[in-house]
C-alpha positions as CSV (number, residue, x, y, z in Angstrom):
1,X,110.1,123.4,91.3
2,X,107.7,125.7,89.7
3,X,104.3,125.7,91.3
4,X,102.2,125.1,87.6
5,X,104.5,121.5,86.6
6,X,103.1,118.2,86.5
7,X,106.2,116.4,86.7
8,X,106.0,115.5,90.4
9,X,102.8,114.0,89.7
10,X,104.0,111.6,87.1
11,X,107.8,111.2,88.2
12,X,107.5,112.3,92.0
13,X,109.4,114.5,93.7
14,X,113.2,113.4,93.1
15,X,115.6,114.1,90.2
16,X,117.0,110.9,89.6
17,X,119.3,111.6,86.9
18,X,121.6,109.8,84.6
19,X,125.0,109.6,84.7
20,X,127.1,111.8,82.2
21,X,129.0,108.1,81.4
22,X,125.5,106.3,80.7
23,X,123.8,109.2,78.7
24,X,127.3,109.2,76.5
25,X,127.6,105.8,75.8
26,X,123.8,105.3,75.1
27,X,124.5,108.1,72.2
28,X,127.5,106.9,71.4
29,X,125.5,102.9,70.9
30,X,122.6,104.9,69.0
31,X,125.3,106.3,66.5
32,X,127.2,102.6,66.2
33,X,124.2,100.5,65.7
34,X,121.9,103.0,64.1
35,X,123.3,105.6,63.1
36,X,121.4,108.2,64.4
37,X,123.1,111.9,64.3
38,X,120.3,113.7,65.5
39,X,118.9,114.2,68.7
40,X,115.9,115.8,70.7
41,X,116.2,115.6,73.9
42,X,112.7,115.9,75.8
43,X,114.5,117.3,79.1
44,X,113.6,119.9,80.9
45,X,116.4,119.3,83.8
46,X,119.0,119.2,81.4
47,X,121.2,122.4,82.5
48,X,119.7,121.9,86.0
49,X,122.9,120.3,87.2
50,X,125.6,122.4,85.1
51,X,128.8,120.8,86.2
52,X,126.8,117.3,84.4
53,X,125.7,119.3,81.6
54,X,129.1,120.1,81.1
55,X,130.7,116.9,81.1
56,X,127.7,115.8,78.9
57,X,128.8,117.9,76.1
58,X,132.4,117.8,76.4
59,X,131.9,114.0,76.4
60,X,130.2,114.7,72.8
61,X,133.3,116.6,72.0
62,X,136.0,114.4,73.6
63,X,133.8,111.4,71.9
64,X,134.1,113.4,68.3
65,X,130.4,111.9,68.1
66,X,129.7,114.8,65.4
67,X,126.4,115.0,66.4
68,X,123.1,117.7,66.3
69,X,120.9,117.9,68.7
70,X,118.0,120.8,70.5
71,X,116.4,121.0,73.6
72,X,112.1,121.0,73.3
73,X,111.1,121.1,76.4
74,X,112.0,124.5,78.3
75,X,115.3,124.4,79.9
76,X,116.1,125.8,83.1
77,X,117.6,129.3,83.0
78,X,118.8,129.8,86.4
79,X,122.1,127.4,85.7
80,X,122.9,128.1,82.4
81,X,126.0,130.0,82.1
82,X,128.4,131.0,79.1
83,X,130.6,128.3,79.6
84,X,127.6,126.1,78.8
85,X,126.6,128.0,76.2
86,X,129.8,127.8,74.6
87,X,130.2,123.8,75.3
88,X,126.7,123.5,73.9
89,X,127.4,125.0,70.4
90,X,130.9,123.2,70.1
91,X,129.3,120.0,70.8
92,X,126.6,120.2,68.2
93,X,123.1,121.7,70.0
94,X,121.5,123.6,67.1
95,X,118.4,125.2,69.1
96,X,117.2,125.9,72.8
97,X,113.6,126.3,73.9
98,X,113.6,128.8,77.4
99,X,111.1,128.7,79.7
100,X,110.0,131.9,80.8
101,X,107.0,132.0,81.4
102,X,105.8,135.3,82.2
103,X,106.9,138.9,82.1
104,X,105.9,140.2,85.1
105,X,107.9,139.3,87.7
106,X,105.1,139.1,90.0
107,X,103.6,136.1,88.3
108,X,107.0,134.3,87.1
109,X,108.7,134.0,90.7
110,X,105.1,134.8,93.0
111,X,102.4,132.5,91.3
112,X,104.7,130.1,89.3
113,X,108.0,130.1,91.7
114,X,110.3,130.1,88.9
115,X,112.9,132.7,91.3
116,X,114.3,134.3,88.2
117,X,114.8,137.7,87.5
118,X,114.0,140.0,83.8
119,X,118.3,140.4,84.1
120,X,119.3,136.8,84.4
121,X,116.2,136.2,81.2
122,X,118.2,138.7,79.0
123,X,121.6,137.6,80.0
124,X,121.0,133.7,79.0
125,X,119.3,134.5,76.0
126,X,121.7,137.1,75.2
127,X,124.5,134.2,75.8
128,X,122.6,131.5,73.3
129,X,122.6,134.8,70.8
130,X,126.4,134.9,71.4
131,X,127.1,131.6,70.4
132,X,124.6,131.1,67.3
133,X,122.2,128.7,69.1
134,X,118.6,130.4,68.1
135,X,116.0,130.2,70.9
136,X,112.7,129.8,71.6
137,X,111.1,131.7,74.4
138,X,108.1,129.8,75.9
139,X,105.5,132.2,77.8
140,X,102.1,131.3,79.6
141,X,99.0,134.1,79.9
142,X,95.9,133.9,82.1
143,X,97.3,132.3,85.1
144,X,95.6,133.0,88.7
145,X,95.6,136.8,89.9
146,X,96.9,137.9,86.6
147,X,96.2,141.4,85.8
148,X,95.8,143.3,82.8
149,X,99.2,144.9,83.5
150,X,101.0,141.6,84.3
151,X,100.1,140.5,81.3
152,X,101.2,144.3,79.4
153,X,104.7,143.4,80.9
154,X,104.9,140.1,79.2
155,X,104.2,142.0,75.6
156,X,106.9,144.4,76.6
157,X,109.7,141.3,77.5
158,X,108.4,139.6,73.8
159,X,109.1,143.1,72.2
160,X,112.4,143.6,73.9
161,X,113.7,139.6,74.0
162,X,116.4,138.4,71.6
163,X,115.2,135.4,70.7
164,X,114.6,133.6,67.8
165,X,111.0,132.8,68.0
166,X,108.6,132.7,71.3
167,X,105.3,130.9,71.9
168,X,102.7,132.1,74.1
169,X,100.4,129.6,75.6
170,X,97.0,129.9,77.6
171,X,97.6,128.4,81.3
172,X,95.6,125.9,82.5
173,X,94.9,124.9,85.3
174,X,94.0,121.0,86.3
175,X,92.5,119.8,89.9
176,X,94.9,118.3,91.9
């Protein structure tokens, strides 16, 4: 529910996900008829049910469907966990993209609502470092009422993150 995302305009206001079952077995038909073994998944609500993100890859597992697959679009960080993590790398995920945001707290959880704090940032990434997955930090600068020393914050969290690469975008704002 961050306050910046565009996805309620073009999907509404409802997760309406897939079952674990269906998002297996469409894999599983992709690898059989195709044989595709990579995959990008463009979800950004992937990990935002954990107990489903679990079964997903232990279905990848269970399935031995041998597979690689990332994450491009900015996962949630408030659900991931190192259980996750750890089902993630066994089941083939080879890189994570994390959105962030910003470093100052004031501006992540006040202007965008993401609600997370600089310990739970460090402790996921620090998780994906643990298992091998690299990550990409994804950051936003110049978004309303930021300040010089919001944005001196965000520098500092780059310095200090452990991840694999970052990208720092310009925020822009659209009329509603």
């Amino acid at each position: 529910r961050c306050r910046f995302c565009n996805m309620y305009f073009t999907h509404g206001r409802i997760w309406r996900p897939r079952s674990a079952g269906n998002v297996l077995d469409e894999i599983e038909y992709l690898i059989r008829r195709f044989n595709v073994r990579n995959f990008y998944f463009i979800d950004d609500n992937f990990s935002i049910n954990p107990e489903r993100a679990k079964r997903i890859c232990r279905g990848f597992i269970e399935r031995e469907l041998n597979i690689k697959y990332n994450f491009h679009n900015g996962l949630s960080l408030k659900t991931i966990d190192a259980e996750l993590t750890q089902l993630m790398k066994a089941s083939g995920c080879t890189s994570v993209c994390l959105a962030v945001e910003s470093g100052s707290e004031r501006i992540r959880n006040g202007v965008y609502g993401k609600n997370i704090s600089t310990k739970k940032i460090f402790e996921v990434f620090n998780l994906f470092r643990k298992v091998k997955i690299p990550t990409v930090g994804y950051f936003m600068v110049g978004a309303p009422g930021e300040k010089r020393a919001d944005f001196e914050e965000t520098k500092k969290l780059l310095a200090k993150l452990p991840a694999s690469l970052v990208t720092v975008s310009i925020y822009t704002p659209y009329p509603e």
